[in-house]
C-alpha positions in Angstrom: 0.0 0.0 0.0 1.5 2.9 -1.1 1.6 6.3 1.4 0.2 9.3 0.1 2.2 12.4 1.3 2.7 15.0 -1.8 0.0 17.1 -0.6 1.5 19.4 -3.5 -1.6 18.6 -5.7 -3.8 20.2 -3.3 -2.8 23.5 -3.8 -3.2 26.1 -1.1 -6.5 25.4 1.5 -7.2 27.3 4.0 -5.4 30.4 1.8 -8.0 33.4 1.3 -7.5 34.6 -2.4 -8.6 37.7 -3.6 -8.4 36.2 -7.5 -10.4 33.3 -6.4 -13.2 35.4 -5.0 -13.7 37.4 -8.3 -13.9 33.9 -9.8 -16.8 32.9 -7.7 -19.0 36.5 -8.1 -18.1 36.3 -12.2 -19.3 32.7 -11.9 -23.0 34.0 -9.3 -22.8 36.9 -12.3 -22.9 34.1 -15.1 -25.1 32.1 -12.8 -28.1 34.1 -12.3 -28.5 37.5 -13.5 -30.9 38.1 -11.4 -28.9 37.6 -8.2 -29.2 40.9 -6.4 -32.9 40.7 -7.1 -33.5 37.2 -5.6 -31.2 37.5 -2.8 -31.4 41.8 -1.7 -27.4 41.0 -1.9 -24.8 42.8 -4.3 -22.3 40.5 -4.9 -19.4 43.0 -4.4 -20.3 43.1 -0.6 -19.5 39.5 -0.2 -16.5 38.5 1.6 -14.7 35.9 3.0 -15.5 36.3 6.9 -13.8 32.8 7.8 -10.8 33.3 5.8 -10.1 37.0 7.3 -10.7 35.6 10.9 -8.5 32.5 10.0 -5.8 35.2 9.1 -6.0 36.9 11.8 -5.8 34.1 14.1 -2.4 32.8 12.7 -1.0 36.4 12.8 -1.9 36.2 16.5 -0.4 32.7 17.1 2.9 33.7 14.9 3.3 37.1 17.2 2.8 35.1 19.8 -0.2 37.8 20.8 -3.4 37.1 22.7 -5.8 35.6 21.1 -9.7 37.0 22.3 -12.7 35.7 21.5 -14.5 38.4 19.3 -18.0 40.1 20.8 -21.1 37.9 20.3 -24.1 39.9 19.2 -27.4 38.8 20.3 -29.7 37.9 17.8 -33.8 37.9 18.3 -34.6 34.5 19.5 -38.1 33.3 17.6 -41.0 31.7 19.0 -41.5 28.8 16.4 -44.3 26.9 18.0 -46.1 31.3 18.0 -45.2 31.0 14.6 -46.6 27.4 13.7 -50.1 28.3 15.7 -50.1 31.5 13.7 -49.3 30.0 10.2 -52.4 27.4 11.1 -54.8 30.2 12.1 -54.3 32.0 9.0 -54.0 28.7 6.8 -57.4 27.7 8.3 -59.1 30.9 8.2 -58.3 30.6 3.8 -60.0 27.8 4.0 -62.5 28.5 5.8 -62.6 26.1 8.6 
């Protein structure tokens, strides 16, 4: 059984690359057209959150900084079962039962 261990094939994972981005919005551009429409998103605001916060974590571990865990913000919780019982009322009441 042979060993794999040229990774070399792989190319670079992990690695945040501006090129590659413009790929993927010319490829959501050739995609769907209608793209902002659909999704109330322009594709020029999309960026790669992960890969910045990845960054900056190795930066931090290389300097041999601190490393702090960024501010949560707190998002709305939602009732679902409120929002079941509602969709039910109003589903019922078009049908008239």
């Amino acid at each position: 059984m042979q060993e794999l261990t040229d990774r070399s094939h792989l190319g670079a994972i992990g690695v945040y690359e501006p090129e590659r981005l413009q790929r993927v919005i010319a490829l959501l551009d050739a995609a769907d057209p209608r793209f902002r429409e659909l999704t109330g998103v322009e594709k020029r605001e999309l960026h790669d959150e992960y890969g910045h916060a990845l960054e900056q974590l190795i930066a931090a571990k290389a300097s041999g900084g601190e490393l702090t865990e960024p501010p949560v913000e707190a998002v709305p919780t939602v009732d679902l079962m409120a929002a079941l019982e509602a969709s039910v009322r109003a589903a019922r009441a078009e049908r008239g039962d």
